[in-house]
Each structure stands twice: as C-alpha cells, then as structure tokens.
N, C-alpha and C positions, 0 to 999 in steps of 0.2 A: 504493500500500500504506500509507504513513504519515496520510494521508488516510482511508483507512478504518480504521486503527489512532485515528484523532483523533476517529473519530466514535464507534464503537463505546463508548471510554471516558469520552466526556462523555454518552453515552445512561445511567448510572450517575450523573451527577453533580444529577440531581432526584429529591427530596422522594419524590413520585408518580410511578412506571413505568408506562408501560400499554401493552399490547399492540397498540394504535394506533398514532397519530402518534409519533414519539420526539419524547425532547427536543430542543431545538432549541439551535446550539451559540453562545454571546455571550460577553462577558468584561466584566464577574462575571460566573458562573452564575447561572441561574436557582431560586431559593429553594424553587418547587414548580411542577411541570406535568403535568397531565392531559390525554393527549393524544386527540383525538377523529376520525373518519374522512377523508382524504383533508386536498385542498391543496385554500388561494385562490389564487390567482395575479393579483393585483393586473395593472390595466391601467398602460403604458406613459403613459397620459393620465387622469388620474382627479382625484375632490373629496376635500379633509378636510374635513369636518365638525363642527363644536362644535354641542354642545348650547346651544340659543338662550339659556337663563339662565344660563351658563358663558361668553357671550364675552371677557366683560372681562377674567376670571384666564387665560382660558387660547388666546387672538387669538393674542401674541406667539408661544407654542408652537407653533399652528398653523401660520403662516406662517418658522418656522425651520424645520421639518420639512418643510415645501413644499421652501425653498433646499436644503436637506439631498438632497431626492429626486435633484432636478437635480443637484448635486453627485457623488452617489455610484451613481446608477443614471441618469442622464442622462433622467429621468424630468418631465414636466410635470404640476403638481399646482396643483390651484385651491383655494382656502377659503371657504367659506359656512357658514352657521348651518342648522340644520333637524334633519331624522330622517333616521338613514343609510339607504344605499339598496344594493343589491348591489354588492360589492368597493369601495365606501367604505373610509376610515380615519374615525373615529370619535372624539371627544374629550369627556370627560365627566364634573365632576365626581361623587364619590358621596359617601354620609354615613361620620362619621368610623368608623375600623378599629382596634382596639388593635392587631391584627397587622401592618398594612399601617403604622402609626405617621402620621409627618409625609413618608417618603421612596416610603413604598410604594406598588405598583401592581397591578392587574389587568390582563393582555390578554389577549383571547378573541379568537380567532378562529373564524368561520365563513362566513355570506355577508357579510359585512362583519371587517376587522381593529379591533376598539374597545379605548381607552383608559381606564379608569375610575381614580380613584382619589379619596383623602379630599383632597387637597390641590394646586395646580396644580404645585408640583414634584414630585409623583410622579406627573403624567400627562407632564410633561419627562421625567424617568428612563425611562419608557415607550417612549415616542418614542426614545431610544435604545438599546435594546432590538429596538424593529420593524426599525431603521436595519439593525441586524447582520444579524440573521436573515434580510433581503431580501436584502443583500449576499452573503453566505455561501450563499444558496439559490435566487441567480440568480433572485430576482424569487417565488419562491413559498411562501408560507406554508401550515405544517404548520397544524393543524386541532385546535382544543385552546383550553388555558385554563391560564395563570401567574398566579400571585400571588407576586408579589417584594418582596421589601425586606432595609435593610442591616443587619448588624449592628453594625455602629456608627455613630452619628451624623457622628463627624469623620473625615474620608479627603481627607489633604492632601498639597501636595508646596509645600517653598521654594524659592528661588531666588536667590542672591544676583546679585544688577545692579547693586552698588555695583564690586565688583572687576574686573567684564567687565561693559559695556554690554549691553541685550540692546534691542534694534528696539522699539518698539511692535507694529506686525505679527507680531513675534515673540510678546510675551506674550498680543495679542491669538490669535493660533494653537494655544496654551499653553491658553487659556478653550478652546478646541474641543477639544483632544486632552483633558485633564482629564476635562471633562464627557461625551466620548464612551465613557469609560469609568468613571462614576458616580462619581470624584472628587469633591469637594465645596468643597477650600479648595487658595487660591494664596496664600500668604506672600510677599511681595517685598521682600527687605531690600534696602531704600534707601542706606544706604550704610555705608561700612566704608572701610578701608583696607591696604596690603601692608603687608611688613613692614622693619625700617627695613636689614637688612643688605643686602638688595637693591638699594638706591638709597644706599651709601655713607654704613651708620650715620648716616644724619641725616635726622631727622623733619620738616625742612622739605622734603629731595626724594622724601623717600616719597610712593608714589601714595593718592591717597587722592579720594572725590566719592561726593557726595550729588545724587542723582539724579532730585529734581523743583525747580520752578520755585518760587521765593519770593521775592516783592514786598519782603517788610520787609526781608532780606537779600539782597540781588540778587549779592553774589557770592561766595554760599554753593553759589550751585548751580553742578555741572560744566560745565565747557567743551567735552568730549568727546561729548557724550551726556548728554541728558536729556529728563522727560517734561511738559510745562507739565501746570498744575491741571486746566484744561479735562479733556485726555485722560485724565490720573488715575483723575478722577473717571466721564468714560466706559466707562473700562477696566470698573470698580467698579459697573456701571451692564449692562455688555455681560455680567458674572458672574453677573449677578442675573440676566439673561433666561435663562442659559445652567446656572443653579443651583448656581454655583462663587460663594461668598465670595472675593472678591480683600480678603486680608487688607494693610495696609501695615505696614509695620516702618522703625520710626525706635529705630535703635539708642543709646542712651546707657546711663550713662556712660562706658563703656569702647568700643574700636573709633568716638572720634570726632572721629578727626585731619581729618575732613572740615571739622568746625566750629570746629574750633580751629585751622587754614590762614585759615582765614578771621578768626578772630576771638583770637589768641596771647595773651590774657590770660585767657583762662578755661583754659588749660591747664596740664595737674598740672605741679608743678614737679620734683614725687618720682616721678611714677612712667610717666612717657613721655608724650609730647605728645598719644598720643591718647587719655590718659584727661584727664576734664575734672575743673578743680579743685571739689572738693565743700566748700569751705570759702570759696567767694566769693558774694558776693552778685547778680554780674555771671552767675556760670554760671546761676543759676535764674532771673534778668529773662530771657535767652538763649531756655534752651531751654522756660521758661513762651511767649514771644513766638513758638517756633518751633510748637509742636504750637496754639495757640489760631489759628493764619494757615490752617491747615487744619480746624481743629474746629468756630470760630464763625459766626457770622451765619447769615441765612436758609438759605444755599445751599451748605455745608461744603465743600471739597473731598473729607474721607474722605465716603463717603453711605454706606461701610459699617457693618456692628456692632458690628466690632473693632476695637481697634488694640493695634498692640503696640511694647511700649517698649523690647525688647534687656535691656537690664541684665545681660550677660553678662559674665565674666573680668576682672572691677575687683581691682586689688589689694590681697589679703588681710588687711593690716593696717590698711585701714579700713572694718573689718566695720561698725563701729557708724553712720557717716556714712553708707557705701553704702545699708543699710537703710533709713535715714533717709530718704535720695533716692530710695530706690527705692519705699518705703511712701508718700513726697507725690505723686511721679505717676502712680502707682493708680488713687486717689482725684482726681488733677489732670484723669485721659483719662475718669474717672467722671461728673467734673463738665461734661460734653459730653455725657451718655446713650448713651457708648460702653461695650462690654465691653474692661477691659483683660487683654492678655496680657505675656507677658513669658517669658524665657528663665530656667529653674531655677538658682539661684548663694550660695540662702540654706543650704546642707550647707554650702560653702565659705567663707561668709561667716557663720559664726554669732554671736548677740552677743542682745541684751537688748532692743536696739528692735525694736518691732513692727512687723510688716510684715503688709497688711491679705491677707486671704485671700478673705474671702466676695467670689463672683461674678468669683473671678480665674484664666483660664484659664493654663498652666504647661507651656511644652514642657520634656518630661524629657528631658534631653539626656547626659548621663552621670552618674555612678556620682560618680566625687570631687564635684562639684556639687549635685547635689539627692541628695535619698535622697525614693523614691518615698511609701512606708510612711509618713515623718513626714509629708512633702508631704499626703497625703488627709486621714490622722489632724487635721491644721490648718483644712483647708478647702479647698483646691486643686482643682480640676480637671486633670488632665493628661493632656497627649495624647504616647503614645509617640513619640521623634524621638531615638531611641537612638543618638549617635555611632558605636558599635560594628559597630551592622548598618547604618545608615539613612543614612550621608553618605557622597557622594560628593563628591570634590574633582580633577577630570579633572587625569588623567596628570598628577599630582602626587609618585608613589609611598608617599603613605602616606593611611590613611583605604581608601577606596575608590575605583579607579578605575572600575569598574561594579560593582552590587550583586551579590551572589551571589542570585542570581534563585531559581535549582535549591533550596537550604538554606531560604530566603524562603518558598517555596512549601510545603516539605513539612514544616518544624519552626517557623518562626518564628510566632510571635502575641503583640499587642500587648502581652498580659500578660509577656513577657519585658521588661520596662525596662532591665535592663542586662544584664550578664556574669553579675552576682553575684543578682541581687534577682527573679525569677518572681514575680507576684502568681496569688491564687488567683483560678481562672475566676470572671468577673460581678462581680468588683471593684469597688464604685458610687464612681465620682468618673474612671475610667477611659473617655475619650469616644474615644478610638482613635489613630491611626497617623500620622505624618509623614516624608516622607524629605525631606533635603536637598542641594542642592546648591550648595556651596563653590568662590567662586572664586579660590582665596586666592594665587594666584601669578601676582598681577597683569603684563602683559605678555609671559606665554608665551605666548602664538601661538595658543591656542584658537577655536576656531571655535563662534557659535550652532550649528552645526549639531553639531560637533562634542559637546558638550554636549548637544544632543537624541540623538544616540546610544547615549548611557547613561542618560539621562534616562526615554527612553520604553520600555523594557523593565521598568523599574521600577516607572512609572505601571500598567501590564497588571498586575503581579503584585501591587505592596498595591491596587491597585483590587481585583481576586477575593478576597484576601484581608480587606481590611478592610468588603467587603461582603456576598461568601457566606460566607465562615470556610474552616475547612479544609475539604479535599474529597478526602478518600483515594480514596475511589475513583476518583477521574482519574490517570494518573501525571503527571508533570511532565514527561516527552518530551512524552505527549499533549498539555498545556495551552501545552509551546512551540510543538510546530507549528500548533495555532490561533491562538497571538501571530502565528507570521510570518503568515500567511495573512488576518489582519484589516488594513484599514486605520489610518493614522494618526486620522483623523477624517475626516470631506466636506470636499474642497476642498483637505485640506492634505495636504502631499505634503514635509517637510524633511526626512528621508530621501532623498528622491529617485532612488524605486526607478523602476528603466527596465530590467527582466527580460531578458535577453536580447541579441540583437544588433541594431544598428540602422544602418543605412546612411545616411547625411545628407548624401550629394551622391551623384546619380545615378555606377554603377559605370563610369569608365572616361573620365568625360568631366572636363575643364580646367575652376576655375574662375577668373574673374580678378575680381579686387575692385583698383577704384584708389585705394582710399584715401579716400575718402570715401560708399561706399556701405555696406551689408549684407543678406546674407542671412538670412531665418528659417528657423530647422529645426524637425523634430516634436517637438525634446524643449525641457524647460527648461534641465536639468540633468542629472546622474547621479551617483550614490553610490557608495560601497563595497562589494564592491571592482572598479574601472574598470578598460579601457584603450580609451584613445582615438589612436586612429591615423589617420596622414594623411598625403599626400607633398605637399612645400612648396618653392615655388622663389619668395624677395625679389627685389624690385624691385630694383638698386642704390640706387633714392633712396627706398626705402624710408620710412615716416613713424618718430620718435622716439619710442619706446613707441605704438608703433600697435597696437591690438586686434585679436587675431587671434579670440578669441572671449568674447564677454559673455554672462554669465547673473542672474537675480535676483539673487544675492548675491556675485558673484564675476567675475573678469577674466582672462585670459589674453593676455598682450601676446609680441610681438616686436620687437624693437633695443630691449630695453631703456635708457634715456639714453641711449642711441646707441654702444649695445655693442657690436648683433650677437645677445644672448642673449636666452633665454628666461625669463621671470616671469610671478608669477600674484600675484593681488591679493584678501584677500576682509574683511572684520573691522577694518579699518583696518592689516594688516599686507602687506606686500610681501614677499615669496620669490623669488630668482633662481637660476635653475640658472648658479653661475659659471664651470661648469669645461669650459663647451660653447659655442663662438660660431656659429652659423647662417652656413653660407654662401650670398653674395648672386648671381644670376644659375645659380645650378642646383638639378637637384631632391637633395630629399634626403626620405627617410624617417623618419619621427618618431612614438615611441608614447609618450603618459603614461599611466604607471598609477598607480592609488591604492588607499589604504585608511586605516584609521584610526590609522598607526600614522606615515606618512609618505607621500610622494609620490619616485615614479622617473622618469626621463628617457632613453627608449631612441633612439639613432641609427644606422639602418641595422640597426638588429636588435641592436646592444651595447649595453649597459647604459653611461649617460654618468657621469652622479649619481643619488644616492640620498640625500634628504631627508631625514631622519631622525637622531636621535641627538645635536641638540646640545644642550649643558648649561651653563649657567652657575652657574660654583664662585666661591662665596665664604667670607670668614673670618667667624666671628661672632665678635666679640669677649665682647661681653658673657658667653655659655655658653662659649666658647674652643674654638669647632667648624668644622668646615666645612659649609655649609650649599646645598644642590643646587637649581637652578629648571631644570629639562628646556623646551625647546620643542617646539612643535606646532607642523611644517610640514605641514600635511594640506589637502588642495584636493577639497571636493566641484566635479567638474569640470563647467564655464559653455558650455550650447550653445544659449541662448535664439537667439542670431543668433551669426552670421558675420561679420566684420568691424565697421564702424560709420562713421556720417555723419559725425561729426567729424574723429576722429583716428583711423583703422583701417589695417591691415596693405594693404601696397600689395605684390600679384606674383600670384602663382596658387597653385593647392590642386586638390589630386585626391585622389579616392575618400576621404571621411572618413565613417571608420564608428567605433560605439561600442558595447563590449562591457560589460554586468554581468556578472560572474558568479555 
C-alpha cells in the first residue's frame, strides 16, 4: 500500500502528465516528462554507446555507468562508439540549451535508452537518473522523454575530518552517494580543533590536526589520520569524473590550534592558542608557505577551482586586522587562478578595511555573522549553509543531531538565510544550498558510519530540493518512502542494510574454530536496528582478545586482555561490556543488539548491559558553566568472517543468525 501510495504521488511531481507512461520515480524529480507507449527492458548483457565525435568528453561516463550497471543490477555492459542499435544506452552530446543550462539533460527512451545533452556533465547527471529508474523498475524503462535540470547551480554538503578522521574510502564513497543524487560540491575542512575545557583548560592538550601531508612542515600534519597530496588530489580528480567539486578548506585564522601545536609563536597571545597572531610577520611567511605547497608548480595539489580559506569566529576586537588578513588571502588563493571562498564573519567583524568581494564565493552561515542583504549588495556570492536549519553536529545535543528532513522538505528554501532574513525568490548572487556537518566533540565515540546516518537523509532531501525546488504535490511521507526504498549509491552499502533475517551457520550444527582459522558469511555487516544471536562455548585456553567476528570496519572480540568479556572495536575506539565475564568450557546464549543510540548485551535471554548514556561533565571556567561531551557506544555489527588467522576466538559456536529489523 505505501508503495503505491509513493507512486501515485510522485506521478504529480512532472512538468508534463500524460496518459501514457507515468513519470518515473528518482531523487530529485524529474523537471518534465512526456511519457510515450509501453516499456524497454534493457538486456541483462548489453552496449553503451557514445556518439563517435563525443568520445573524449564523454568515454569516462561511459564506462562509470558500465561499473555502475554491474554494481547495482549485477548487469554486464560493454562500451563502443557508433549509432545505437535496439535496447542500446546511448551517449550524446547536443548543441547548447538555455533551458537545459551547463547541468541539464534529455533522456528519451524508446528502442534504445539515449542521453543527450549540451555538456558532458549533464549527460553524467543523466546516467544517474537511468541508474534509479532501472533500479526502482526492476530493469524496465517507461517509454517517454525528460528534460531535466537544476535549479540551482551549487548543491553541496561539508564535512568536517579535522575533528573525527574520516577513511579515504570513506570520502571516496561520499563522491558516489553525492553525485548519485545530483549533489554537486564536497567541502572538506581540513582541520580545526576541540575545545580546550575538554582536555583540562589547556590549549597544548587540546585535540587538534590538520589533515593532509606537507613536505615544508612535516609535522604539521596529524599523526592519527591523514591524507598524503597524491590522494588529495585524486580524490579532486575522482569528483571531477563523478561531477562533484571536492572543495578543500584550510581554515584560518581562527580554529588553528593545528598550526600553532606545531609552530607556538605564531599564536595569539590574547585570544586562545588557536587563533593565530595577526600582528607577526612569522604568521603570514606561515601560512603564505602553507596554501602556495598546494597551489604552485606544474602539478598543484588543489587541481580544483576553489579553495577556501575558513576565516571564521576570530575575535571581535580585531575587526580591522582580521579584514586585513582576510582581504590579503582573497586575493593570495586569486593569485593561483583559484576561486576563493570563505566563511561569512564580516557583520561580526565590521571596520573600515576592505575586504575584496568580486568573484568571492560566501557560505552564509548565521545571522550575528554575515547579514545576507549587505553580503550581495557588496558583491558576494552566497551559498545558503544556514546554522539554524543546515548543521549537524552528531549526538552532540545542540545544533542538530539529524536535520528535520519532514520541515526541509515542505517549507525550507534557500532563500531563507537565516531565522530573521527570507530573500525574495530569484535573488541574483544567491547560487544555492549547503548542509554541514560538525564534528566538534572530539573523542566521543562517533562512528563514520555513525555520521552517515544523518548525513545521508539529508543529502536525499537538499539534493530534490536544491535541484527540483518545491514539489507540493508529493507529500513528504511519499518522498520518505522513496528515500528508504532507493539505494545509497552502486556499490556502496554504509548503512549496511541486510533486511530481514539471516542464518550464518547452518541450523543446529557445532562450529569449532581453533584459533587461528575463519569463517566467511553472506553478509558484511548489518545496521540499525540489529540483533545478533549465537550460542558460544570458550576454549579454556582461549586466545587474549581473540576475534570472535571481523567486518570492514569493525571487530568483535572475546577474553578481552584476558578478562573473560566481551568488546567490540571500530573508529579507533574500544567498548567493553564490563559487567559480564563469558564463561569458559560451557554453552551459553548471547544476543547483541543495536541501534543508533547504543548497543545491548543479552545472556540467556537477560539483558546484561546497556551501552549507552555516558557523559563527561566538566567545569568551564572561563563562562563559569558546566559543560557536557555525551559518548557514542554504537557498533554497526562485523560479520564479514568468523573468527580469524591470526589471533581468533578459540571453542565453538552454534546457530548464528542475524536479525534487521
């Protein structure tokens, strides 16, 4: 029923209705569709085709939408150049469209599925597009004709990887989900820092890392996690094939206790270690030395368009200097044939020196910091990234810990910049949408995935929004249950839905692992909300944190250091259930369950522990408060294999089976 409640109201959500084909259902909508008799039904084995004077712009699309097929319909697809032939896909540039712009697309289908558009990333957006509607229709294409495009140019999401690590794999993941759903730009703030009541008011054990590879300062960069230039710049490279701007962000002067750990004379004397002194001559040899180690020579490391310099929450009373510094590296990331960006700070910072405007993009981020109206009025470009609605900062308790999706959907648009300030619709200097996400409470316990949980409901909802616009005629039950029913993107799965129930050792039979073997199961992983069950009898000699189960990103051990208990490992952090010791030489019963909130420990069917709830209380002095850091013990639970060759759980196991629900 809610199924064809989803369909019914996204048949409303095009331009053009026809008594034909319907529309077909993707996220974003579809901008207009005419739909024409009957299905294609592409084969199981088939060619893409580029038009032979189109190979060069548009080869790389070709064969991502090959991987893609295979990914997500487990389908084999070849590439060739020529003139399509029956149930072909088809790739093509055409002449330019004012409608269609720089993002837009045509696809027709009929004895062939064809791509046309004015430019090869709106034959990319395309191809994303075909992707869903194969997905969603079990392989058959309605019979018809879209012309799509966005409405607005910028449709981004940040990230901060200075405060929580995030994989390479991860943000390489991160380019697929984005662009699977017509996103456009990836912000990566490189680094930042906690904050200092956390680490015992003092700015030298505050956490703090910048988070790529620098030759002239080699130990500027983190020790925990970091990205060398090479992949940087692939990442940067991987966006481009994929149509996502991977934006970098090198925050200064404020939030840059990174560089001043490293280098303690460039840091303000007055106003905390991590803003930098703006009145040395050492800070600007610094961070001139730092941005020109990525910007010059043949080969740059940025190879993108943008970069952005932070210049966020410097304090207030040195309005005139800030500008100063903020107006030289403008023009400093200019002098590279970069566009520079930068964080809104001059409402808060007001004063007399100029600060350059032209060709300068401006996330609007609050209300006491920028004021949007003068912002344009100057020269500004801004792209909405409204603290209010637009950050998240997981199970944090304040900000957002998931965006209100439902209000997003049916009231929000960019033109809202703040609480107080609407702009009137078509606003020229208004380029679109940003949400972010804040990891600002460095070593709570968070998980990458954890953080894609909230992350990726977000991306579904400014994705339709900042590329179809509003769409009343959908309701927003309807536009969730096509969220859940859509893929992450091909291939990726951090989520780690596994529907259902799943048995992973035949019912009834013993299994024995001695400690240095494993087994593989059918899953990777499984998400929220789990439970996994299994009856367990240890060896006496047992191994010392032996793996009882390993998955991509996470660990489940037994005798923890030689306890007896149970832990789980995933992020670089360690979780033990301690209030439970496993007994050696018999069976016992054991179920973990999870969700996003904590992780449970059941024995024999009681509940042992429960994960969840702890808080670290501190005094702030400085505001004279008490100030709260919550943890996240949450475990997407690890079932790539069973045991493990090194150091694995030595005794037996029966019947392990594993429930989503």
């Amino acid at each position: 029923m809610k199924k064809l409640l989803t369909l019914c109201c996204l048949l409303m959500a095009c331009l053009f209705v026809s008594a034909q084909e319907p529309c077909p259902n993707v996220i974003p909508a579809l901008q207009q569709w005419k739909g024409s008799n009957g299905k294609l039904l592409l084969p199981a084995r088939g060619t893409i085709v580029i038009n032979p004077t189109d190979e060069a712009q548009l080869s790389s699309t070709a064969h991502i939408l090959a991987e893609d097929l295979k990914e997500l319909m487990d389908w084999d697809y070849t590439v060739t150049t020529g003139k399509p032939g029956k149930n072909d896909i088809y790739l093509s540039l055409m002449k330019p469209d004012k409608e269609l712009g720089e993002e837009g697309y045509v696809l027709a289908v009929n004895r062939y599925a064809g791509i046309e558009a004015p430019t090869g990333k709106g034959v990319f957006w395309g191809t994303r597009s075909l992707l869903q509607i194969l997905y969603n229709q079990q392989g058959k294409l309605p019979k018809g004709t879209a012309r799509d495009f966005p409405l607005f140019p910028n449709r981004g999401f940040m990230l901060d990887v200075a405060r929580k690590f995030f994989t390479l794999d991860y943000l390489k993941q991160y380019v697929k989900i984005l662009s699977f759903y017509k996103m456009n730009e990836f912000q990566i703030h490189l680094n930042d820092n906690g904050f200092p009541q956390f680490f015992n008011d003092d700015w030298n054990q505050t956490y703090a890392a910048f988070r790529l590879q620098s030759e002239r300062f080699p130990g500027v960069t983190a020790k925990d996690g970091s990205y060398t230039k090479q992949e940087f710049s692939d990442l940067q490279r991987m966006g481009m094939a994929y149509g996502i701007n991977v934006i970098p962000e090198i925050d200064v002067p404020a939030h840059s206790l990174a560089f001043t750990h490293y280098k303690p004379e460039i840091a303000s004397k007055d106003y905390g270690m991590d803003h930098l002194d703006l009145y040395k001559d050492e800070t600007y040899r610094f961070v001139d030395a730092l941005f020109d180690e990525y910007l010059s020579g043949e080969n740059p490391v940025f190879v993108g368009p943008d970069v952005h310099i932070g210049t966020d929450e410097y304090n207030k009373k040195e309005a005139e200097q800030y500008r100063y510094f903020t107006d030289r590296y403008l023009k400093y990331i200019e002098k590279y044939g970069k566009n520079a960006r930068m964080w809104g700070g001059l409402k808060w910072l007001p004063g007399k020196t100029p600060v350059k405007a032209e060709g300068v993009t401006v996330n609007a981020w609050s209300y006491d910091w920028v004021d949007p109206e003068v912002s344009l009025k100057d020269g500004y470009k801004l792209i909405n990234t409204c603290d209010t609605y637009l950050y998240i900062v997981p199970a944090a308790g304040y900000y957002r810990d998931f965006l209100d999706h439902k209000w997003l959907y049916e009231t929000w648009t960019p033109w809202m910049m703040n609480r107080k300030q609407t702009l009137p619709e078509g606003t020229p200097g208004v380029l679109g949408g940003m949400f972010a996400v804040w990891n600002d409470l460095c070593g709570n316990g968070i998980s990458e995935q954890d953080v894609h949980l909230r992350s990726f409901p977000a991306v579904q909802v400014l994705g339709e929004k900042l590329w179809k616009g509003e769409n009343k005629q959908v309701p927003f039950e309807a536009f969730e249950a096509l969220c859940k029913e859509m893929p992450e993107a091909p291939g990726v799965n951090l989520l780690a839905k596994a529907l259902g129930e799943t048995q992973l050792t035949a019912p009834g039979k013993i299994v024995t692992l001695n400690g240095t073997d494993s087994i593989p199961t059918a899953l990777q992983e499984v998400g929220y909300p789990y439970a996994v069950s299994f009856k367990i009898c240890p060896d006496k000699e047992d191994n010392i944190s032996g793996v009882l189960f390993k998955g991509p990103h996470s660990v489940v051990y037994t005798n923890w250091e030689n306890t007896g208990r149970i832990a789980f490992a995933r992020d670089g952090y360690t979780f033990v259930f301690g209030s439970y010791i496993l007994p050696v030489g018999e069976w016992t019963d054991i179920r973990i369950e999870g969700d996003y909130k904590g992780t449970s420990l059941y024995v024999n069917g009681e509940l042992k522990e429960r994960l969840e709830g702890r808080i670290k209380k501190v005094y702030y002095k400085r505001y004279k408060r008490m100030d709260y850091m919550p943890y996240c013990q949450t475990l997407i639970f690890p079932l790539q294999c069973i045991g493990d060759g090194l150091n694995g759980f030595k005794g037996k196991l029966q019947d392990v089976n594993c429930l989503q629900k």
